[in-house]
C-alpha positions as CSV (number, residue, x, y, z in Angstrom):
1,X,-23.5,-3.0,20.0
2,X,-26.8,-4.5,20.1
3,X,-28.9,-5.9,23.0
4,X,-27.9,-9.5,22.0
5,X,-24.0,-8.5,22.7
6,X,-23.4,-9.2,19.1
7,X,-21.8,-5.6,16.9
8,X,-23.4,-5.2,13.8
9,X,-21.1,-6.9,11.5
10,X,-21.1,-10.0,13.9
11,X,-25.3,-10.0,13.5
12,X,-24.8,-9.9,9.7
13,X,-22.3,-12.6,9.7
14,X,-24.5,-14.9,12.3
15,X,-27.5,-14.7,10.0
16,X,-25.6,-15.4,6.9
17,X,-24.3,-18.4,8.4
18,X,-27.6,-19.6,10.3
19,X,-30.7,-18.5,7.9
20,X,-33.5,-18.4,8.7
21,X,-33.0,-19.6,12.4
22,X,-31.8,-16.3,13.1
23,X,-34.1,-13.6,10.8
24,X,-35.7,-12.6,14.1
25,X,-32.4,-11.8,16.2
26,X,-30.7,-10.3,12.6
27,X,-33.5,-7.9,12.8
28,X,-33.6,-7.0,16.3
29,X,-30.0,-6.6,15.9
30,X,-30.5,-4.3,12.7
31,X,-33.0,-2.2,14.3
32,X,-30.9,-1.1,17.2
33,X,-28.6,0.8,14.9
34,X,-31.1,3.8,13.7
35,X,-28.1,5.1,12.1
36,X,-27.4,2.4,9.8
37,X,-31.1,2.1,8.9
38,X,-31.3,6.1,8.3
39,X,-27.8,5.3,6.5
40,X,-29.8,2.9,4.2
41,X,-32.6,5.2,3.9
42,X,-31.2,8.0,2.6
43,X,-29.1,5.7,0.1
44,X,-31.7,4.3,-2.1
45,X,-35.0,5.7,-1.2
46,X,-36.9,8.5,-2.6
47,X,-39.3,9.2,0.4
48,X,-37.6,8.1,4.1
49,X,-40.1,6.6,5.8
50,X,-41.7,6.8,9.2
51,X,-42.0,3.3,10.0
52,X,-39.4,0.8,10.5
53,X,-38.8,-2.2,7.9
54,X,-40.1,-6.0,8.0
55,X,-36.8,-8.2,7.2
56,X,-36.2,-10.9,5.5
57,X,-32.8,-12.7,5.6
58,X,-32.2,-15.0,3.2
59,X,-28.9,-15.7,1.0
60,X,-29.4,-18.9,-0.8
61,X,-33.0,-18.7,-2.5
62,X,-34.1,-20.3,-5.3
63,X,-36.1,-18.1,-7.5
64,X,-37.5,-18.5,-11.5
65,X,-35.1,-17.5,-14.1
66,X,-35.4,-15.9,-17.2
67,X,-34.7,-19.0,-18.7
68,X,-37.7,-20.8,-17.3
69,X,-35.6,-22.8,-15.0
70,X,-34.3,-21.5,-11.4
71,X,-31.5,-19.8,-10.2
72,X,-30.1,-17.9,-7.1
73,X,-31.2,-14.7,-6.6
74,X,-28.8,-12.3,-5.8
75,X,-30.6,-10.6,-2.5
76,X,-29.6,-11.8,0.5
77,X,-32.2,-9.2,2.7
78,X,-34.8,-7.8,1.7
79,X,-35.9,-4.5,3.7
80,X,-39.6,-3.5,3.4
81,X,-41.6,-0.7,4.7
82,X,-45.2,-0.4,5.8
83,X,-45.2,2.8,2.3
84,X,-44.6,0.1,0.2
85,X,-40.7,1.2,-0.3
86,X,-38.4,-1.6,-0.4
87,X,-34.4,-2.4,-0.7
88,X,-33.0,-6.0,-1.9
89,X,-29.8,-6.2,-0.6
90,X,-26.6,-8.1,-1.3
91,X,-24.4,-9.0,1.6
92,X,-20.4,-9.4,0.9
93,X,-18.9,-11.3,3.9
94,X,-15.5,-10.5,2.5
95,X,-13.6,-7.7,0.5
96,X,-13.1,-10.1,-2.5
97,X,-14.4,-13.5,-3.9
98,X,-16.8,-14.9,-6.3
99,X,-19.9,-13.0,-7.1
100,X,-21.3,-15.0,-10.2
101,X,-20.2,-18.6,-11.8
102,X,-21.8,-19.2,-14.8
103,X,-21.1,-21.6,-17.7
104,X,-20.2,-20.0,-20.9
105,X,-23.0,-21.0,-23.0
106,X,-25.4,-20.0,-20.0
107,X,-23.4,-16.6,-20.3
108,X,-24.0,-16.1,-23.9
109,X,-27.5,-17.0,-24.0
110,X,-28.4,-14.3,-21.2
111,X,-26.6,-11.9,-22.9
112,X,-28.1,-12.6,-26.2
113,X,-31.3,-12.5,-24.1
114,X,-30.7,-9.0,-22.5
115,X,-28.9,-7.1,-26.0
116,X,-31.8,-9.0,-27.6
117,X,-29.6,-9.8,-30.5
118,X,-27.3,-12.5,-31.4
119,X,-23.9,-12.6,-30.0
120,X,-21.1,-12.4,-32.7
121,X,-19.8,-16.0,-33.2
122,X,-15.9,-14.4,-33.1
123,X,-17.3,-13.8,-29.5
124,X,-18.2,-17.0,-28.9
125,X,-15.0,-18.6,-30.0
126,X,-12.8,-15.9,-28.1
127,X,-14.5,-16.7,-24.6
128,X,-14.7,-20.2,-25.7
129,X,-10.9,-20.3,-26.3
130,X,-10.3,-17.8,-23.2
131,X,-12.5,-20.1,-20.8
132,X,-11.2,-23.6,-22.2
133,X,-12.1,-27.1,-21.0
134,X,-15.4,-28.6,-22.9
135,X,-16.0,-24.9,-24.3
136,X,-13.0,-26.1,-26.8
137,X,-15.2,-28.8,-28.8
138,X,-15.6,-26.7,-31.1
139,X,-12.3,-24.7,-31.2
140,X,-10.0,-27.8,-31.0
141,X,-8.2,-26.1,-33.8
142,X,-8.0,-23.2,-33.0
143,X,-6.5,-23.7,-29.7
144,X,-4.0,-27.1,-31.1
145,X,-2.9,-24.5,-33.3
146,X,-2.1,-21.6,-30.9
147,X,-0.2,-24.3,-28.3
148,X,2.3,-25.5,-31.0
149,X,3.3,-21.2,-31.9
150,X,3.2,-20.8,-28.2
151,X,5.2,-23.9,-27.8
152,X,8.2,-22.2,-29.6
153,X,7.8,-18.5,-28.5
154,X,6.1,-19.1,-24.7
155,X,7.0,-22.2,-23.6
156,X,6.2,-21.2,-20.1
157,X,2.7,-20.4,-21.1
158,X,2.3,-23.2,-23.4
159,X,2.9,-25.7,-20.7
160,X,0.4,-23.9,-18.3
161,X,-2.1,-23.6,-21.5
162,X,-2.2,-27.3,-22.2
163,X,-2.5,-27.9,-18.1
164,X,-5.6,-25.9,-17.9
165,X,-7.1,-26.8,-21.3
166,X,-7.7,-23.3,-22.4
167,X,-5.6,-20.0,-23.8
168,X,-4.9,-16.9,-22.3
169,X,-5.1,-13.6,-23.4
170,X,-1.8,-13.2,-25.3
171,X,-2.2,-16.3,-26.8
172,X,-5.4,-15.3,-28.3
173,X,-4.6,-12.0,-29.2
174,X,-1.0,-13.3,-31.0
175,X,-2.6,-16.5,-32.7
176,X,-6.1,-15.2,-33.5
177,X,-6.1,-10.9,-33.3
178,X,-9.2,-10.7,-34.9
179,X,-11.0,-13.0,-32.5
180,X,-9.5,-11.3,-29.4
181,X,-10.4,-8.1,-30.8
182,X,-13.8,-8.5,-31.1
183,X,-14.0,-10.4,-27.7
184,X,-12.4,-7.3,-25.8
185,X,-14.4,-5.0,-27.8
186,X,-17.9,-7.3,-26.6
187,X,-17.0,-6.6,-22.8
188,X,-15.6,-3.3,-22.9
189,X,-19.2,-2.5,-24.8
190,X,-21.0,-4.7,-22.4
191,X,-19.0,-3.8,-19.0
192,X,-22.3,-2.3,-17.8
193,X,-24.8,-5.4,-18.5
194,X,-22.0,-7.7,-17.3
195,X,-21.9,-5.6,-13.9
196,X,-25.5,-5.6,-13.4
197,X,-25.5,-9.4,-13.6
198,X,-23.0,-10.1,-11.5
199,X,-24.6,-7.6,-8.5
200,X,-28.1,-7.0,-9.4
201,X,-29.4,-9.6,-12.0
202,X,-28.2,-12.5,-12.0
203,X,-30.6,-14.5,-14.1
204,X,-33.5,-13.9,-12.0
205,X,-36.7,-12.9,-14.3
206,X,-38.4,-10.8,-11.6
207,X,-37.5,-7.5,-10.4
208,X,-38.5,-8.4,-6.9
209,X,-34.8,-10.6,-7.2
210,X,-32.8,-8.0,-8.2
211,X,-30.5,-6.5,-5.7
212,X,-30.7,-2.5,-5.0
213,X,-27.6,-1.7,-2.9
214,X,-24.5,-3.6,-1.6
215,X,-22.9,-4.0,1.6
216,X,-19.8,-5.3,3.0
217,X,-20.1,-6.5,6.0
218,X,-16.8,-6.8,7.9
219,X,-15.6,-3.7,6.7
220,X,-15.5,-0.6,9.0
221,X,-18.2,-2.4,10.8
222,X,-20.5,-3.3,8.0
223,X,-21.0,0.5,7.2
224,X,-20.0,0.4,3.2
225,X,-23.0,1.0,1.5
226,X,-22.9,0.8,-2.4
227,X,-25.9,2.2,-4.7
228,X,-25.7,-0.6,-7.4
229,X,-27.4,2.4,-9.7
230,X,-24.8,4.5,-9.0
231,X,-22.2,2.4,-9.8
232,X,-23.3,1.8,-13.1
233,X,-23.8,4.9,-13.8
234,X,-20.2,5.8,-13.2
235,X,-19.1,2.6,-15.2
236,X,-21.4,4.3,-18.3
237,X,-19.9,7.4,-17.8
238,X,-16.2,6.9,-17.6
239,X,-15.7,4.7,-20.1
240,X,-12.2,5.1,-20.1
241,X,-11.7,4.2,-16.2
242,X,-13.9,1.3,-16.6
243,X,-12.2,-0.3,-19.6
244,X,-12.1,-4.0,-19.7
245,X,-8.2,-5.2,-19.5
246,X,-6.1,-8.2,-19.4
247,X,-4.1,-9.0,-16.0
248,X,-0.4,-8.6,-16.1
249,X,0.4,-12.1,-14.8
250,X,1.0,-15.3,-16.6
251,X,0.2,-14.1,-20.1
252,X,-3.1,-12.2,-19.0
253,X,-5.4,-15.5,-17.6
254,X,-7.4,-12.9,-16.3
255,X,-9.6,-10.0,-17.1
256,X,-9.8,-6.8,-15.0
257,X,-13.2,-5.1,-14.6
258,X,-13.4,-1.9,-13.1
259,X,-15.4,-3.8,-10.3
260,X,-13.0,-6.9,-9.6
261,X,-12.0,-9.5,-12.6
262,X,-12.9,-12.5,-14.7
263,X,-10.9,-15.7,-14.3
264,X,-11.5,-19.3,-15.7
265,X,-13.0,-21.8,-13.0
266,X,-12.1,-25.1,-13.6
267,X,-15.0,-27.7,-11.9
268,X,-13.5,-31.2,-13.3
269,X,-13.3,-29.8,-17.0
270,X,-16.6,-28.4,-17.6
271,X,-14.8,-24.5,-16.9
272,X,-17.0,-22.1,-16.3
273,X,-17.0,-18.0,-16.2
274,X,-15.9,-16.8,-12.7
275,X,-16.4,-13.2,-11.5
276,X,-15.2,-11.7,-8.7
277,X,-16.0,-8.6,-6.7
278,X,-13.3,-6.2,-5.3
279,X,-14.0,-4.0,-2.2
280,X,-11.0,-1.8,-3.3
281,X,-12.4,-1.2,-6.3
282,X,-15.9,-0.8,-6.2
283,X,-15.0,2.1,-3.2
284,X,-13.1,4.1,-5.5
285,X,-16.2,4.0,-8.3
């Protein structure tokens, strides 16, 4: 407990809610656990230093993108240290929910920015059919042509397809294989990128933005620490545990990632790419 009366997990919560109002009592609060601060420490940084951090709390900054335009960055504290050591981090108030919204041609450009090559347009027209709404312009097709075979052998999932304006991942896979092929095959070869967008990246164009290690905050009192290097490392290396799959419900209208999943978001037809982040599973990583 610190000497404002608030626990550690309550002072993380009361500056995410209240800013910058409340960056002086977050730190004061964060200071009086050495613990957790040593517990940071040896997490991330090479040297542990002698001095304790400056912090800044904020979890709704605007910051350049790589795009030229801005974006949010995905640190919501930054820690430095009178060495010159710092830690972004990224502050989960909850052991699931969204961790990155992002339109699908806003998707494909950063990934085509970050691969530095030109995504397949198979790709393009697998998300595009998978994500729905005005991503089908281009697809109408395609999709009218999947809903009248899924009409006969899934009604079920042909009425929910035509509510939701897009197709699911048996659809695709039955009407188009080739397209849903290469689509699965593009984020099972990508699942690292992908992850270090969602946590790290974002779009932000400066490493300063980038987010180092993650904590959840309500969870055994804000004690989860999560190396955001580490966990991609393990993604890289178990390739097999982090494989990219479709869920089991509803004719697989989501996508499971070894770190939470991918569902479509549906803001007044103009759907957009919704990851979420899984306390569950990023603790077993």
């Amino acid at each position: 407990m610190s000497e404002s009366g608030r626990s550690r997990s309550q002072g993380w919560r009361h500056a995410k809610l209240d800013g910058h109002a409340n960056e002086d009592q977050f730190a004061r609060d964060l200071l009086t656990d050495r613990n957790f601060l040593r517990k940071i420490e040896s997490s991330i940084l090479k040297i542990i230093p002698k001095s304790e951090p400056k912090i800044i709390v904020d979890g709704s900054k605007h910051v350049p993108s790589i795009f030229g335009d801005m974006t949010t960055s995905k640190v919501d504290v930054s820690m430095t240290w009178l060495d010159g050591q710092k830690v972004n981090v990224s502050v989960k108030k909850s052991e699931s929910g969204q961790v990155w919204l992002i339109s699908v041609r806003r998707f494909l450009s950063a990934m085509e920015y970050y691969l530095e090559e030109k995504i397949d347009p198979a790709v393009t027209a697998g998300i595009s059919l998978f994500i729905g709404g005005n991503n089908l312009s281009d697809y109408e097709k395609l999709y009218e042509g999947a809903l009248k075979s899924d009409s006969i052998k899934e009604p079920r999932i042909a009425i929910q397809q035509r509510r939701q304006r897009r197709l699911v991942s048996a659809s695709i896979k039955s009407n188009h294989p080739s397209i849903w092929e290469i689509t699965l095959d593009f984020f099972n070869s990508n699942v690292g990128i992908i992850t270090e967008l969602c946590f790290a990246k974002g779009l932000a164009a400066s490493e300063t933005e980038h987010a180092d290690i993650i904590v959840y905050n309500n969870v055994n009192d804000g004690e989860n620490i999560f190396v955001i290097p580490e966990i991609l490392d393990t993604i890289k290396k178990e390739k097999e545990k982090s494989r990219i799959i479709p869920g089991p419900l509803n004719g697989g209208s989501t996508l499971y990632f070894p770190t939470g999943f991918l569902q479509m978001h549906h803001p007044q037809g103009d759907n957009q790419l919704q990851f979420h982040h899984q306390y569950k599973k990023i603790s077993k990583l």
